[in-house]
Each structure stands twice: as C-alpha cells, then as structure tokens.
C-alpha positions in Angstrom: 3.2 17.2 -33.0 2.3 20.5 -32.3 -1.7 20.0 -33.4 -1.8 17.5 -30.9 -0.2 20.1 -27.9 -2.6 22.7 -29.1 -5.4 20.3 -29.3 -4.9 19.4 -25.8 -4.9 22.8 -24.3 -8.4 23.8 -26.6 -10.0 20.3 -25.0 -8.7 21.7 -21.5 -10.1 25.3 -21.9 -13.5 23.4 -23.8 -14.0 21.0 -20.6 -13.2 24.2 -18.1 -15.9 25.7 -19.8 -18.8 22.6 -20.1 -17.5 22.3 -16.3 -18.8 25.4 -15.5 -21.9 25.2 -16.4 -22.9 22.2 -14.3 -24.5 20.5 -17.1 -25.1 17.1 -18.4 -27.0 18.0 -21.6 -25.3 17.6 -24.7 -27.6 20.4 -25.9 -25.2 22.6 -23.1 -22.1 21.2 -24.6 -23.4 22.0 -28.7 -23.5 25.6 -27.1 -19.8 25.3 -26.0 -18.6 23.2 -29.4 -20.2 26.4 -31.5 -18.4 29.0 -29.7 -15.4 27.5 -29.2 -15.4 26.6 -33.2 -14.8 23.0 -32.9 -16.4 22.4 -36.3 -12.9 23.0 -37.8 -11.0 21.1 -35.9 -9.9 19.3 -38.7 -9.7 22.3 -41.0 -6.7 22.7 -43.3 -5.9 19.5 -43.1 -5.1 17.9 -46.7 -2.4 14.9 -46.4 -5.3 11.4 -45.3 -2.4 9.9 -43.9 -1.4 12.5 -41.5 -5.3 13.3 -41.0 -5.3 9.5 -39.5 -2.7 10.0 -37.3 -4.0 13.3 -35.9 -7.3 11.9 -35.3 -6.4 9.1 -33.7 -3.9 11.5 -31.3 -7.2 13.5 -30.9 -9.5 10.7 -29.9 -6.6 9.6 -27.9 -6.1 12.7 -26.0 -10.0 12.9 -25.1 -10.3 9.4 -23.8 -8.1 10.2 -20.6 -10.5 13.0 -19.3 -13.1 10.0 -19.4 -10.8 7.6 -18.1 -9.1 10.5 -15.4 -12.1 12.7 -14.6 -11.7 15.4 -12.3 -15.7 15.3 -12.0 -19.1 13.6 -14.0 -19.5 17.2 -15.9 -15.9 17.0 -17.7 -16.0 12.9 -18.2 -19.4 13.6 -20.2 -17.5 16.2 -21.8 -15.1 13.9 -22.9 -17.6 11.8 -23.9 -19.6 14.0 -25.8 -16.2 15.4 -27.5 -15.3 11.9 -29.0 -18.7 11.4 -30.5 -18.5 15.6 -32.2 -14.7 14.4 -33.3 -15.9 11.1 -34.7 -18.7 12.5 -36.4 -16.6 15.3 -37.6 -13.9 13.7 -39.3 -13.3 15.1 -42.9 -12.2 11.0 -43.7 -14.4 8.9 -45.8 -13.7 5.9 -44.0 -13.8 7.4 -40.8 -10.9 6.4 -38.2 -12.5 4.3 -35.4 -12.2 5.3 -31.9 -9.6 2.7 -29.8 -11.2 1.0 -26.7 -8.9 -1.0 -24.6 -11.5 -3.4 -21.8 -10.4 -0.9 -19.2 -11.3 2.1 -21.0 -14.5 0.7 -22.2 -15.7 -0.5 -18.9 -15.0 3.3 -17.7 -17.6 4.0 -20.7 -19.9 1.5 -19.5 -20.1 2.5 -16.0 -20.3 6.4 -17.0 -23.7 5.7 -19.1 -24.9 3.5 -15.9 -24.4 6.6 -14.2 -26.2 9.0 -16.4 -29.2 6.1 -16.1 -28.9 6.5 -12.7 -29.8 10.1 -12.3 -32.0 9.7 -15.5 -30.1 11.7 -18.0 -30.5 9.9 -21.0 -29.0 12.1 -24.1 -25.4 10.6 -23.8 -27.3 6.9 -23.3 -28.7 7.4 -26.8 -25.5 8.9 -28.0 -23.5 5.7 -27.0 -26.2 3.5 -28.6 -25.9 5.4 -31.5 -22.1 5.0 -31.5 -22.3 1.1 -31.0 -25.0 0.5 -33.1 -23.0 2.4 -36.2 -19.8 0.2 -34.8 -17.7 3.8 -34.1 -15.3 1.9 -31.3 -12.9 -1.0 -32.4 -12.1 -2.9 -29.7 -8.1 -3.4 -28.9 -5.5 -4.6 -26.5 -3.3 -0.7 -26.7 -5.3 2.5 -26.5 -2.6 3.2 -29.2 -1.6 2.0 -32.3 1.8 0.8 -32.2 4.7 2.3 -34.5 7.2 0.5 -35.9 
C-alpha cells in the first residue's frame, strides 16, 4: 500500500520536526499539523471501504512511535497525531482506534507522565478521547484478514 509507505515517512519527517522543538504543547504540534498540511491526509480519498482500511493502517502506524519512543517529545507526538487523525477522518462513523492491554497501558503511563511534570493539554485530550469512546479495546493491534 503505497499511502501507507508514504504516510509513514510524512509521520517520520512530522515527529522529527515536533522533536525539535522540545515541546509538549499540543498548541506546538497544531503549528507543525498546519504546515506540514495534515488536514488532507485523507484527501482524495472516495472508495469507504478502502478509506477504512487506510485509516486503520494510519492509526496503526502511529501507535508504534507511542509504543517505541525514541523520547517523551515524539511519543506525545504520536499521541497527539492519533487524536488529529481520529478527529479528521472524512468517515461518518468514524473507524475506532485499536488498543491491545499493552498498548493501552503505554497510553496510561504516558498521561501519568505528562501529570507528573504538570502538562495537562494531552490529559484533557485523552479524557476527551475516552469520554467520546474513540479507542475499542482488542486482543490484535490489527484486524485480522481472512
């Protein structure tokens, strides 16, 4: 899928970037999401079906820099990219984001951390995200294909 290849390069060159500028803020990372054009990362795309599929490859993709950080900045880059995807998704039903236990306990101990050191945006943005049920809960951080 070669969305998916490109899509991992952008987040690379995205995190690089957020990384960079030592921050924590999503207000920071909005800065990065507006240059970079991340607002059409879904553009041109018209088949729901496929749309599904690439957005769960997408949220897919992102979950490893939370799960394989190479520091705080990029994991709450990741993090802050899978709430912009979720809440940019051109689907009316939109496509929940996959949480296997260890993936969500990596979640949980990355918002202890921002407590912590008292930087509460992405607290409020997970909130947010559980309170408006955004994550479903699974054994694969995939789905399976038959």
């Amino acid at each position: 899928m070669e969305l998916a290849v490109a899509f991992k390069r952008d987040c690379e060159d995205f995190l690089e970037d957020y990384e960079r500028m030592k921050s924590l803020n999503y207000d920071d990372f909005t800065k990065i999401w507006q240059s970079k054009k991340f607002t059409y990362v879904f553009a041109d795309q018209k088949y729901a079906l496929l749309l599904k599929d690439l957005t769960e490859q997408y949220f897919y993709n992102v979950k490893k820099y939370i799960m394989f950080p190479k520091n705080l900045y990029t994991q709450i880059g990741a993090f802050y990219l899978l709430y912009g995807l979720y809440y940019k998704q051109p689907l009316r039903g939109f496509v929940k984001i996959r949480l296997t236990l260890d993936e969500y306990k990596k979640i949980l101990e990355l918002i202890q951390t921002l407590k912590d050191i008292g930087q509460y945006q992405a607290v409020f943005i997970f909130a947010k995200m559980k309170a408006e049920e955004v994550f479903v809960y699974t054994a694969q951080p995939e789905t399976v294909r038959a």
